[in-house]
C-alpha positions in Angstrom: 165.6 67.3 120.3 163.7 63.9 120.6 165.7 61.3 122.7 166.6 57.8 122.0 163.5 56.5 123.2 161.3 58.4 121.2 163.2 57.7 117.9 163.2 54.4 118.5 159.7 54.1 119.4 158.6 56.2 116.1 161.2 53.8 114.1 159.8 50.4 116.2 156.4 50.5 114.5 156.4 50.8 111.0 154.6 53.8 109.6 153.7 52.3 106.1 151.2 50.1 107.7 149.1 52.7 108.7 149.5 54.6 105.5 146.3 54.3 102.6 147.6 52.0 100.1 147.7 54.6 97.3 149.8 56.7 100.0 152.5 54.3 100.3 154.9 56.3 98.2 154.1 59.6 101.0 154.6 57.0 104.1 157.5 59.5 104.9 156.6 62.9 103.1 156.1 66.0 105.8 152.3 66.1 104.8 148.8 64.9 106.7 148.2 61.8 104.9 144.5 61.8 104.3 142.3 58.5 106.0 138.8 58.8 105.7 135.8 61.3 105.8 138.5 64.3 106.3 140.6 62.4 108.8 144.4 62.8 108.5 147.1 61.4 109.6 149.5 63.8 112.0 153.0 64.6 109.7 156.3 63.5 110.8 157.4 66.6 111.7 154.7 67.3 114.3 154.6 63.5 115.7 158.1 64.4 116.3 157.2 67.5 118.0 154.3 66.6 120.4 156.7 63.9 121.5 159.3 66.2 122.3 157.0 67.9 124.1 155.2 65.8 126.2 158.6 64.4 127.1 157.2 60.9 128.2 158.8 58.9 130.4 157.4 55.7 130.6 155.2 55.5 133.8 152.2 57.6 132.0 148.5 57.1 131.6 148.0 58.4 128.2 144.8 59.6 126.7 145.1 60.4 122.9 141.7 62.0 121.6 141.3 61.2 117.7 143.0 57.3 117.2 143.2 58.4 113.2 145.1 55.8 111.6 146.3 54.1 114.9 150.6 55.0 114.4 150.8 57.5 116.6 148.7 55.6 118.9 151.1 52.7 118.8 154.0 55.1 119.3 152.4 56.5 122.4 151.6 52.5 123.8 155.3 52.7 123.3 156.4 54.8 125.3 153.9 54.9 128.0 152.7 52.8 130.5 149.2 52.7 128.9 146.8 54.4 126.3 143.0 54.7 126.2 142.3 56.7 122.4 138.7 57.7 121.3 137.8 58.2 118.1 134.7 59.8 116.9 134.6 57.5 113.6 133.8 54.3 113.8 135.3 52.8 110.4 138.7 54.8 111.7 138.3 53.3 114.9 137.9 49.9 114.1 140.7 50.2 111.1 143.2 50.9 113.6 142.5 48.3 116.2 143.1 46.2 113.5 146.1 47.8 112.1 147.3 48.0 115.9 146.2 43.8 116.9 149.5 43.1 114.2 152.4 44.8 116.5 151.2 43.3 120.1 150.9 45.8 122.2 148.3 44.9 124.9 148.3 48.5 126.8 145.6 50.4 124.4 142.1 50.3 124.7 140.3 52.3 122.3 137.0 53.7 122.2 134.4 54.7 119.5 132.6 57.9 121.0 132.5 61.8 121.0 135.4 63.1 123.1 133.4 66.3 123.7 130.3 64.4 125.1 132.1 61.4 126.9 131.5 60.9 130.8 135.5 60.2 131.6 133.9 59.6 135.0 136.9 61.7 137.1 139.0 60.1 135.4 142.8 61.4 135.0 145.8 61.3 132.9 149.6 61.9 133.2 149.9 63.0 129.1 146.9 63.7 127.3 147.5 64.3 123.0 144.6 66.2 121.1 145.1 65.6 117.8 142.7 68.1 116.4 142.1 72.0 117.1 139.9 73.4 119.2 138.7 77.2 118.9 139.7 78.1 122.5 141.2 76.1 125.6 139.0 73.6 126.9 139.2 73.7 130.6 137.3 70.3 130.7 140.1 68.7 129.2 142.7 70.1 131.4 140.7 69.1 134.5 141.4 65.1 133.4 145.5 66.1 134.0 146.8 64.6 137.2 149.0 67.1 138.9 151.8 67.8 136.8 150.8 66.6 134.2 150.7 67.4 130.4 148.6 68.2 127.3 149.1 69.0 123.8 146.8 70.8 122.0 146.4 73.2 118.8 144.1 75.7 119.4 142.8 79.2 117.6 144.7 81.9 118.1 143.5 84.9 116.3 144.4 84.4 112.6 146.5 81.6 112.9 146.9 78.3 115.1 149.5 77.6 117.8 150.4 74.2 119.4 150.4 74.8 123.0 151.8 72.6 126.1 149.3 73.1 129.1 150.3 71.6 132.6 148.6 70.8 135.8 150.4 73.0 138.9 147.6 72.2 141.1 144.1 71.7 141.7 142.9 74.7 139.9 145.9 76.1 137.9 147.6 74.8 134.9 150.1 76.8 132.8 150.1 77.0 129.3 153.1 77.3 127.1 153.0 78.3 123.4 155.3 75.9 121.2 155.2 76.5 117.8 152.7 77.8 115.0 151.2 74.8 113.3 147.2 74.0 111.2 145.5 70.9 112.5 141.6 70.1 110.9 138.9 71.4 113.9 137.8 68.8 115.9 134.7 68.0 114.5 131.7 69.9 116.3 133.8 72.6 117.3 134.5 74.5 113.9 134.5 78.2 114.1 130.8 79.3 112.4 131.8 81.6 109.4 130.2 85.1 110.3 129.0 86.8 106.5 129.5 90.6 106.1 126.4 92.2 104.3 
């Protein structure tokens, strides 16, 4: 179950303010609030999953690809030592730096650009968050873990979509641990193509 920390965190910043106006009523409902151009917002129930998962402690570097509205973002700057987020839209983007400037926290930096085509530059990260699905594993994500550490991802798994917990053991290896069964939007470039029977 999620500890203190992480409740207090999710209760700290106030999820109505990154909730669509016409949404307020929702703020709290288990769905995927929509944002724009077929963005959604993660639903309780899974924030409060991939937290429990990750298990962070405070010391992290987090990288969070898809910023969305910008809560769970602030949730993560929470409870992390630091957050860099890139999202592929840049009205989203810019919406949540806004949203975000309002609650004073100083440990995100956010970035408007393609996670698939960024140069993270060797880069790594304690906890890393995808909040889309992929089709497979990405290996190039893994490689940006530091040792031991941990990513959440949803990826395809024949027929139906499973949250996994991936961590770094060393150099080369990572283990990968199925949590629970789950539907996240594809990330966007990475959608399965339909194959047509004739």
């Amino acid at each position: 179950g999620l500890m203190v920390r992480e409740i207090r965190a999710l209760s700290d910043i106030p999820r109505e303010n990154f909730v669509p106006e016409e949404y307020l009523s929702l703020v709290f409902a288990d769905i995927e609030i929509p944002l724009v151009d077929g963005a959604k917002m993660f639903s309780p129930k899974i924030e409060g999953r991939i937290l429990d998962s990750l298990d962070i402690q405070g010391h992290e570097t987090v990288l969070e690809i898809g910023t969305g509205s910008g809560y769970f973002t602030s949730v993560l700057a929470k409870l992390s030592q630091s957050v860099i987020t890139i999202e592929l839209d840049e009205q989203l983007s810019i919406s949540a730096q806004n949203k975000v400037k309002k609650h004073n926290l100083n440990n995100i930096t956010f970035i408007n650009d393609d996670a698939l085509a960024y140069n993270f530059d060797n880069e790594q990260y304690d906890t890393i968050v995808i909040g889309c699905a992929l089709p497979n594993k990405n290996e190039n994500f893994f490689r940006l873990l530091t040792p031991d550490g941990k990513l959440f991802m949803v990826i395809d798994a024949i027929n139906q979509m499973q949250a996994i917990l991936v961590q770094r053991t060393s150099e080369n290896d990572w283990q990968s641990k199925s949590l629970f069964e789950t539907h996240l939007d594809y990330m966007k470039g990475t959608e399965p193509s339909v194959k047509f029977a004739f």
